[in-house]
C-alpha positions, -999 to +999 in steps of 0.1 A: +225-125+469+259-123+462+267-115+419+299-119+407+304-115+367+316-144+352+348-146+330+322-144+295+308-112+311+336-099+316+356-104+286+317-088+271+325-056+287+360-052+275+352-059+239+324-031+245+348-005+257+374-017+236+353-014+204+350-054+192+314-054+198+291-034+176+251-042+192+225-020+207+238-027+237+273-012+230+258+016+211+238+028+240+268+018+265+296+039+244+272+065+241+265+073+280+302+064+285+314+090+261+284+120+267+278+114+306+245+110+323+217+113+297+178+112+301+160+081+281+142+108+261+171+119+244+187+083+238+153+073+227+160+096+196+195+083+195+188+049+197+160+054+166+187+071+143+215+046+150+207+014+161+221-017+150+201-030+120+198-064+111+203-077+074+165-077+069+166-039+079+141-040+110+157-037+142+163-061+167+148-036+191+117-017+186+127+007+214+158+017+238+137+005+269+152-033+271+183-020+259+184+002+289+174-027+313+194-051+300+223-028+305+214-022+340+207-059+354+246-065+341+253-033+359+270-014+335+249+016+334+226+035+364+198+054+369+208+090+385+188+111+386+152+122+364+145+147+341+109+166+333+106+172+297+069+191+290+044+170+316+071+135+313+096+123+334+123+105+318+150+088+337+191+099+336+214+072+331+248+072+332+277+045+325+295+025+351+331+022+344+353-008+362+346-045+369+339-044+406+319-012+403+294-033+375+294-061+403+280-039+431+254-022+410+244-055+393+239-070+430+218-036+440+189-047+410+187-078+422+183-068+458+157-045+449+136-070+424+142-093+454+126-067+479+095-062+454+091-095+450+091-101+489+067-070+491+044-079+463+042-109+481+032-100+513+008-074+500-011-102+481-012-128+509+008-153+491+037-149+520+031-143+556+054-118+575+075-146+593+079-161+560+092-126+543+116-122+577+128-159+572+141-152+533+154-119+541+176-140+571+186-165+542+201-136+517+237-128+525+244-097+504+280-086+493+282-049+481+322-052+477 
């Protein structure tokens, strides 16, 4: 499963970085870019305080979550690492600077939805084994 970001993605990301694009997703973007890797807990609370508000003053997000998956299916931003706050885990996330670098971690969510999917499948009966072997044969995966 070979990702490439198209020409509209990419011209995306630069107006991010560059500052053209004011959304949730830049906010939370500019905000691991700038601070380094930073737990969902704590860009829970600085999503709430500055998130983009739309004209009828409710947000278009009513949490950082999707924000934070979106984010990381276009591969701009990675898990790395977890962090324990009282009895809670809360994952670390940091940005992912350059083009190709956003390719390779974009392909890497895919490959693993791909692999659950596949799994999930198999543990529910709906695929047999030589069925699982015979898409995994048809997936040609580029990580450069």
């Amino acid at each position: 499963m070979n990702q490439k970001l198209t020409p509209k993605l990419i011209t995306y990301v630069k107006a991010i970085e560059s500052g053209l694009i004011a959304s949730n997703n830049a906010l939370i973007y500019k905000k691991l870019k700038d601070q380094g890797a930073t737990s969902s807990y704590h860009l829970e609370d600085f999503y709430e305080k500055n998130r983009i508000v739309k004209a009828n003053g409710k947000s278009s997000l009513s949490s950082v979550s999707p924000t934070l998956r979106n984010l990381e299916l276009l591969g701009m931003i990675r898990k790395c690492g977890q962090t324990r706050i009282m009895k809670t885990l809360y994952s670390n996330y940091e940005a992912v600077e350059g083009i190709p670098q956003m390719v390779i971690e974009a392909n890497k969510i895919k490959i693993e939805q791909r692999n659950a999917w596949l799994e999930n499948g198999l543990k529910h009966g709906w695929l047999t084994g030589e069925q699982v072997l015979e898409l995994q044969a048809q997936e040609i995966v580029y990580y450069t």
